[in-house]
N, C-alpha and C positions, 0 to 999 in steps of 0.2 A: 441086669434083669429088673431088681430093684426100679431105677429108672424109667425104664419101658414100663412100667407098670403104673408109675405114678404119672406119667404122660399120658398114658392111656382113658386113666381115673379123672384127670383135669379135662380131658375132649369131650369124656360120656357124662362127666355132671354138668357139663353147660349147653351138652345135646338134649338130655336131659330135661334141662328145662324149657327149652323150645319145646320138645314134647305133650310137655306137661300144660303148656299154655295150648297146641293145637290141639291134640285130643281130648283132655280133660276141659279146657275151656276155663282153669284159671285167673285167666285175663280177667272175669268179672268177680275173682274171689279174693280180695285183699286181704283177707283175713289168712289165706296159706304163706303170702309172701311176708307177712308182718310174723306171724310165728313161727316161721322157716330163720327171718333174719332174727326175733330172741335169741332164738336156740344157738345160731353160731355165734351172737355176740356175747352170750353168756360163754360159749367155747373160747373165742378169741380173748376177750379180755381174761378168760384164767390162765390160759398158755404162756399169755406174757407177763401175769404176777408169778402165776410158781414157775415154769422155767425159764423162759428167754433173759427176763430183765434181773434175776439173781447171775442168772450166768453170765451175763454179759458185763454186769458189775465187777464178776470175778477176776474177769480176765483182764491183760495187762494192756486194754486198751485206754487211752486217755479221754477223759473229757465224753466219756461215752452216753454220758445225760443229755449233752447236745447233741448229737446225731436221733436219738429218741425224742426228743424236741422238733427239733430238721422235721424229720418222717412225719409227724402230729400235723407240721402247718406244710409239709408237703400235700398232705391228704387235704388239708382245710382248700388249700390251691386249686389241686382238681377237685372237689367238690363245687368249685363257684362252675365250671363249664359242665361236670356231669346233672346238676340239679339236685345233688343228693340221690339217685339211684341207690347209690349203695346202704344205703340204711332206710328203701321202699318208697323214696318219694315218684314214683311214676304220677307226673304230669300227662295224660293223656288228651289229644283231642282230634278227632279222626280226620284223616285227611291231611295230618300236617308235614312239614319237609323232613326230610331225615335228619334225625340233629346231631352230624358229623361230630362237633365239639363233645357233644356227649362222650359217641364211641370211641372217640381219641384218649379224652382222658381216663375211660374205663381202659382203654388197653394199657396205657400207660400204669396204670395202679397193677393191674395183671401181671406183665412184664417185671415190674420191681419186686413184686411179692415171689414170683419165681426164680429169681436169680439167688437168695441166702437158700429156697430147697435144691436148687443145684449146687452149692457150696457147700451143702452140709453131704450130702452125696460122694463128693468128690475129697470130702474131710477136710476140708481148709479153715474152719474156725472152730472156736468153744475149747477146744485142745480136749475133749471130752473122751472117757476110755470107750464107751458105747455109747453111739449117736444116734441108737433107732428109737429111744421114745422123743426126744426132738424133733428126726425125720416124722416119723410120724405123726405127733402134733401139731406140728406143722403144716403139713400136707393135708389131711385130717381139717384142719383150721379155716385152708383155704377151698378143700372142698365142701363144707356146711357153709360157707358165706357162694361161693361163685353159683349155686345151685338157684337158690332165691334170686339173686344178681341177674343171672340169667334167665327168670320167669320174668324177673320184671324188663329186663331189655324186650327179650320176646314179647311183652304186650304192648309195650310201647313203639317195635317196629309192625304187625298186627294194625296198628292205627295210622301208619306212615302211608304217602302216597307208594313208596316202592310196592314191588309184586310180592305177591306169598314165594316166589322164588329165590326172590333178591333177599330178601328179610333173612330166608335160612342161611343164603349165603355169607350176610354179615355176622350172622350169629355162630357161624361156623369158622370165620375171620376171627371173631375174637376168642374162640375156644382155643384156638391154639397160643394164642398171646403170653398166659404164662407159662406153658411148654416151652417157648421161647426164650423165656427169660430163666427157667431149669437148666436148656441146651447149653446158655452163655453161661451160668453161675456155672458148670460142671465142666465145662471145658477154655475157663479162664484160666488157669493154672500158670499161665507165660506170661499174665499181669497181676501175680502179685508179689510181686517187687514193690507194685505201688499204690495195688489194692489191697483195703484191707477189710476182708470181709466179715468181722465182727460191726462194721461200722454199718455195713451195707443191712444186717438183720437189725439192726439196732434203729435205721432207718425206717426198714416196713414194720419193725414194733412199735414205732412212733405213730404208724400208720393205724394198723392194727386196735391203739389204745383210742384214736380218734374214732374210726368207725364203731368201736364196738360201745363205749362211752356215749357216741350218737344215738346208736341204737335203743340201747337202755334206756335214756332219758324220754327218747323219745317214744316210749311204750307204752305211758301212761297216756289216757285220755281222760278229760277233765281233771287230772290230778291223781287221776286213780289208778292206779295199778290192774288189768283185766288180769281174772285169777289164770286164766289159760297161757297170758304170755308172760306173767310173772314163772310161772308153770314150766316153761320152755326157756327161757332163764336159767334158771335153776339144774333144769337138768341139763345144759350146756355146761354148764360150770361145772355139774359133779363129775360130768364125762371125762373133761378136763383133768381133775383133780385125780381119777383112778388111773388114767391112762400115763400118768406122771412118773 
């Protein structure tokens, strides 16, 4: 049930934000998508100081700082074909091709980041006695980042030669992308013999510290800090910290 439910949560926040771009008309409001992504990078980056990265230290997994390394410059990787999407960089200019490489490597980060929430579902790592403020922050994590993610895909396909039909149907392609990567994390169970899925969270935390670290830095403009996304910051993080 559990599941069906976080399945469902990942479809409606990246419908969501197509929404949000065709009837609100976002698409010319940068300023939603810049403080939509504070808020989750102040979430993301506390998730993986107070829980992931203590716990996954805990555990008797080896050399576990590389695999969180790995995930860091895995994300560095697709950010060279996404453009930095994921921390609002929407490049826009109308008229132009679909840029496949993009939504590839967006599905790609999608997919990885739901395979450790279907593993924690299915209780295969952390050896933790209760795994729901995990699940939860987790899930929680990726639904405050895919939401923005998804406004800004959305105005970026809005500006592509494709139709207003085709654009929903990409963006509905990739909503299900890390559903995808839940289905396979939760019904791995006959490969781990030789998976070992501490490594695999340890991966999208590597992930996780990249974007959100991106995010932050890049919030200031002229050096400054705007008090609304310092603002949204902040209150990502304390969300984090109670929800712990």
């Amino acid at each position: 049930m559990e599941q069906s439910i976080a399945v469902i949560s990942l479809i409606v926040a990246v419908i969501l934000g197509g929404l949000i771009v065709t009837y609100l008309q976002a698409s010319n409001n940068q300023k939603f998508i810049k403080l939509m992504l504070s808020f989750s990078g102040g979430f993301l980056l506390s998730i993986a100081f107070i829980h992931f990265v203590p716990e996954l230290y805990a555990s008797s997994t080896p050399n576990i700082g590389v695999y969180i390394l790995i995930g860091f410059l895995i994300q560095l990787a697709l950010e060279f074909f996404s453009g930095g999407i994921e921390h609002g960089h929407v490049h826009v200019h109308k008229g132009q091709a679909m840029p496949w490489g993009l939504f590839i490597s967006l599905s790609v980060h999608s997919v990885l980041e739901g395979i450790p929430l279907g593993n924690q579902y299915a209780g295969h790592f952390l050896n933790h006695h209760d795994h729901s403020h995990g699940e939860n922050s987790l899930l929680f994590g990726i639904l405050f980042h895919q939401l923005p993610v998804a406004v800004a895909l959305m105005t970026l396909l809005m500006n592509t030669n494709v139709s207003k039909m085709k654009a929903w149907m990409i963006l509905i392609l990739f909503s299900i992308m890390t559903p995808v990567g839940l289905i396979f994390g939760l019904f791995s169970t006959s490969a781990s013999n030789f998976l070992n899925f501490n490594m695999i969270l340890a991966v999208v935390v590597g992930m996780f510290l990249h974007i959100s670290t991106t995010i932050i830095f890049e919030t200031s403009e002229n050096h400054k800090f705007n008090v609304l996304k310092l603002t949204s910051i902040v209150i990502g993080c304390s969300l984090a910290f109670f929800m712990h």
